[in-house]
C-alpha positions in Angstrom: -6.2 22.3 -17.8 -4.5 19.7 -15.2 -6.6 16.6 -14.3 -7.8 16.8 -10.2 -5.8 14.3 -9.1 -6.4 14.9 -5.8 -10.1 15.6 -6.0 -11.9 12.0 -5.4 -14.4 13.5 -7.8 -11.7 12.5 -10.6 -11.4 9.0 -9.7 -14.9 8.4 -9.6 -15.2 9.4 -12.9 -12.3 7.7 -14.5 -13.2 4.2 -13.0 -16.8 4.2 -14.0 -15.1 3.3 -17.3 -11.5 2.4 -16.5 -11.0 -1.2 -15.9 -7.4 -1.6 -15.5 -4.3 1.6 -15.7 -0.5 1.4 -14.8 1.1 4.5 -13.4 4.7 5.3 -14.4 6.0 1.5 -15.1 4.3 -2.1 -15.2 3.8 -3.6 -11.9 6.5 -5.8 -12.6 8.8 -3.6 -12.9 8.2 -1.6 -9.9 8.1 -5.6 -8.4 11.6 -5.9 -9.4 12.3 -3.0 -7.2 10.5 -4.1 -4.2 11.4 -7.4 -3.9 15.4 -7.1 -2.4 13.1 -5.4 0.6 10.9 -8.1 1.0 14.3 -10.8 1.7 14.1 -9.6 5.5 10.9 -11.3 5.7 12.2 -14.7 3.7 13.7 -17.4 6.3 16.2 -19.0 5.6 15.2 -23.2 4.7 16.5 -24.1 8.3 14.6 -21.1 10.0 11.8 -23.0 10.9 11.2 -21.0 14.0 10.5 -17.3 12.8 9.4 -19.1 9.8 5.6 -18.2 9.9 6.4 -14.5 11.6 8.8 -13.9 8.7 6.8 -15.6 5.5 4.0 -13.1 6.0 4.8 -9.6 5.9 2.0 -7.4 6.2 2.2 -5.4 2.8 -0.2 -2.1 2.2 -0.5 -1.0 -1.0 -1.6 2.8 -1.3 -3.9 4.2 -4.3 -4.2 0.5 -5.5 -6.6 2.0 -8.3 -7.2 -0.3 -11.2 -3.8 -1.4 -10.9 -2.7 -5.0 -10.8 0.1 -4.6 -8.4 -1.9 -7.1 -5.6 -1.7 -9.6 -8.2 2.2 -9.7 -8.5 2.3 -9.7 -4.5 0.0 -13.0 -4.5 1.7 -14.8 -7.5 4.9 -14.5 -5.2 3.1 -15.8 -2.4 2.8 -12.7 0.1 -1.2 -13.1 0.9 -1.2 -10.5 3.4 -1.4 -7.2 1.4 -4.4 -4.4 1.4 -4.9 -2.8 -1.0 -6.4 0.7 -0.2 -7.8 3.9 -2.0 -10.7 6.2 -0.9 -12.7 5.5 -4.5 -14.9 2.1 -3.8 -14.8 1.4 -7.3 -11.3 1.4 -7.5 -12.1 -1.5 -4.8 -14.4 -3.4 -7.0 -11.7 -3.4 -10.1 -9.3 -4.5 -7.8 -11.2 -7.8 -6.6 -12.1 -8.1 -10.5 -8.6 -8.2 -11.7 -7.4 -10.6 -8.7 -10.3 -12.7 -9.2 -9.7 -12.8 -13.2 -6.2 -13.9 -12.3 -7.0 -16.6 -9.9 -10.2 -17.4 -9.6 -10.9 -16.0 -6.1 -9.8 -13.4 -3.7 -7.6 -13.8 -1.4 -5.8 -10.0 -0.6 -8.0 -7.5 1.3 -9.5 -4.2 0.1 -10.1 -1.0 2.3 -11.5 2.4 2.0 -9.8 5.1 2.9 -7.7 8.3 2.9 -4.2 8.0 2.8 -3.9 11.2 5.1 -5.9 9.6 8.0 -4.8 5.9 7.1 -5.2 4.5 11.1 -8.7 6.2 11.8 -9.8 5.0 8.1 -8.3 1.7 8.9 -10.0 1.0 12.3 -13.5 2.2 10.7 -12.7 0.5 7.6 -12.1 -3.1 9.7 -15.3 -2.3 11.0 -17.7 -1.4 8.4 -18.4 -3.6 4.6 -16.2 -1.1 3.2 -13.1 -4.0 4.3 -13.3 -6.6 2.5 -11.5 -10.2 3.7 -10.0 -12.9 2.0 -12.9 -15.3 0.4 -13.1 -18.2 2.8 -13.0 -21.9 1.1 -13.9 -24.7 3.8 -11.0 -26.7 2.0 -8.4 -24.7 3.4 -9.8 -22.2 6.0 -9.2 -18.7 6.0 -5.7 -17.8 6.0 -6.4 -14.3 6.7 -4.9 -13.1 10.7 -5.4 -9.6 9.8 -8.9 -9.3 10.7 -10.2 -7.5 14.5 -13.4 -7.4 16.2 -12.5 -5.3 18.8 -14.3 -2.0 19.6 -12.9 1.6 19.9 -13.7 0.7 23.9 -11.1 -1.9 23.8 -8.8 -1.2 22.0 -8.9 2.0 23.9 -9.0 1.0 27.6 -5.5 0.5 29.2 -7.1 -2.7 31.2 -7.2 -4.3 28.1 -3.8 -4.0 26.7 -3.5 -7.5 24.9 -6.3 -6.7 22.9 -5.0 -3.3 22.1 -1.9 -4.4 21.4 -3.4 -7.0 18.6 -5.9 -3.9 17.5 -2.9 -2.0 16.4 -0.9 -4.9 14.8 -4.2 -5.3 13.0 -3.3 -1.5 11.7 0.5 -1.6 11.0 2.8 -3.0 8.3 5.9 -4.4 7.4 5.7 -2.5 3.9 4.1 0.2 2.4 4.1 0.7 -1.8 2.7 3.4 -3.8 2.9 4.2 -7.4 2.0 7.3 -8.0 0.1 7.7 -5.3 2.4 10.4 -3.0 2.3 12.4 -6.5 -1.4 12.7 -6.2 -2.0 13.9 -2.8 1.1 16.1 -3.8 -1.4 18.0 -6.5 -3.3 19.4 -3.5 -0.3 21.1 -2.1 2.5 20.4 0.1 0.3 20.0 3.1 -1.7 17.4 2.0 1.5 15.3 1.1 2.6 16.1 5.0 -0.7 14.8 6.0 0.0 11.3 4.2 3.6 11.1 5.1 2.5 11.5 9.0 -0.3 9.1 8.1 2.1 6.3 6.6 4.3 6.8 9.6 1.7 5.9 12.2 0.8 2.7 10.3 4.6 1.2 9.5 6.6 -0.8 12.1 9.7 0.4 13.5 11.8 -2.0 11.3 9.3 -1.7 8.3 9.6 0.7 4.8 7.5 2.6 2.3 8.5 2.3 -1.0 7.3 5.0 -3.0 7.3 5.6 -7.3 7.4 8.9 -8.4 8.1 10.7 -11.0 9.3 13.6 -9.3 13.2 13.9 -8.6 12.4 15.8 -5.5 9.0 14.2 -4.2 9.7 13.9 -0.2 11.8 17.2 -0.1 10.4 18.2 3.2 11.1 20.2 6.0 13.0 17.8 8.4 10.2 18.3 11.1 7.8 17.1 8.9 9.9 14.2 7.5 9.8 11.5 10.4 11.7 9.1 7.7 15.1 8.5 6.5 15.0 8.7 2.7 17.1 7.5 -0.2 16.6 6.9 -4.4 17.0 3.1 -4.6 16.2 3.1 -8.3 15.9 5.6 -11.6 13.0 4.2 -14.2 14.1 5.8 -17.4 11.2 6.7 -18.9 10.8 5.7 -23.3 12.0 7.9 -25.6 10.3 8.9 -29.1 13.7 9.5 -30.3 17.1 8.8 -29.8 18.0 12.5 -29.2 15.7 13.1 -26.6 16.8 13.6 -23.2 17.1 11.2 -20.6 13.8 11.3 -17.8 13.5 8.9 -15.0 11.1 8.4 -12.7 12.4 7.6 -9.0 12.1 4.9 -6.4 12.2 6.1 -2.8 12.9 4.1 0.1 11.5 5.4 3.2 12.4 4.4 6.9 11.3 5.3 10.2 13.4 7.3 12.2 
């Protein structure tokens, strides 16, 4: 019988013992894939002006699990990234393995659903459910992700700068996944619409969502339900027992807003 992938009942279970897993390929591999898209946020040594704006991409990483994908972002130096899945203790091996690595933690941790991601966002920012960066009183807190605004504010017209740095709070340069589109795909095609339209309303207009799969035809779509442009930037071939057997890959998507 299939596991429940989609069924948060499953992922309770399997990280009350599971500590650290890699879906499809190592992160650093899939980090070898990513990182030509991160270049648009990398200034040039003379491009001191955009230099902060562009240095700090907001990154979301989607079904972060036990993986150890955060931990390749921060080694390169992007500090910005969340790392979200609706299982807290997903949450709590996540901080374990960043803290193992560095001694700290530095990348932020929300619950939530990727088919609702700005409602479960805001709520999330809210509640203890959102974790921040720790703070050290050597160097500040580096985190600018962070709101206090309420749903009054960031709802009421008359206050429009706050609402505008409410929904920045909520959007991203990049979105990953690993695996993660193929989950919500196990529930049926509408729960995979769900999370596309969820993604969309939490990427910027020049931003992308890189997606693993091992599916060849993962965001095949009906084009009203498909508010991105979509291309295969990368075939993982998967290891072979023997020689003879056939070739399987898994497949990198590249998703933009249209």
């Amino acid at each position: 019988m299939p596991a429940d992938f989609e069924k948060q009942a499953y992922w309770h279970d399997r990280f009350s013992s599971e500590t650290s897993f890699e879906w499809l390929t190592p992160s650093a591999t899939f980090m070898s894939i990513i990182e030509p898209h991160l270049r648009q946020w990398t200034p040039s040594s003379g491009d001191f002006k955009t230099k902060a704006r562009k240095s700090r991409p907001r990154i979301l990483h989607l079904g972060s699990g036990t993986s150890d994908l955060h931990t390749c972002f921060r080694e390169r130096g992007y500090l910005d990234v969340t790392n979200a899945d609706y299982e807290p203790l997903a949450l709590d091996r996540g901080r374990q393995i960043e803290k193992d690595v560095f001694g700290d933690v530095r990348t932020k941790y929300a619950l939530v659903d990727v088919t609702r991601l700005r409602s479960d966002l805001m709520s999330s920012s809210r509640s203890s459910s959102y974790s921040h960066p720790e703070r050290n009183p050597d160097r500040g807190n580096t985190d600018t992700g962070s709101s206090s605004e309420t749903d009054s504010d960031a709802d009421s017209s008359s206050n429009w700068p706050r609402k505008r740095r409410y929904e920045k709070t909520h959007t991203f340069d990049l979105v990953v996944d690993k695996g993660t589109a193929d989950a919500v795909s196990c529930g049926g095609e509408e729960h995979l619409r769900n999370m596309v339209r969820s993604v969309r309303d939490c990427v910027t207009p020049d931003g992308a969502w890189i997606s693993l799969s091992y599916s060849a035809s993962r965001f095949d779509l009906p084009v009203e339900h498909m508010p991105f442009d979509v291309q295969v930037i990368a075939k993982v071939p998967t290891a072979k027992t023997r020689p003879t057997d056939p070739d399987i890959y898994y497949w990198c998507y590249l998703l933009r807003p249209r």
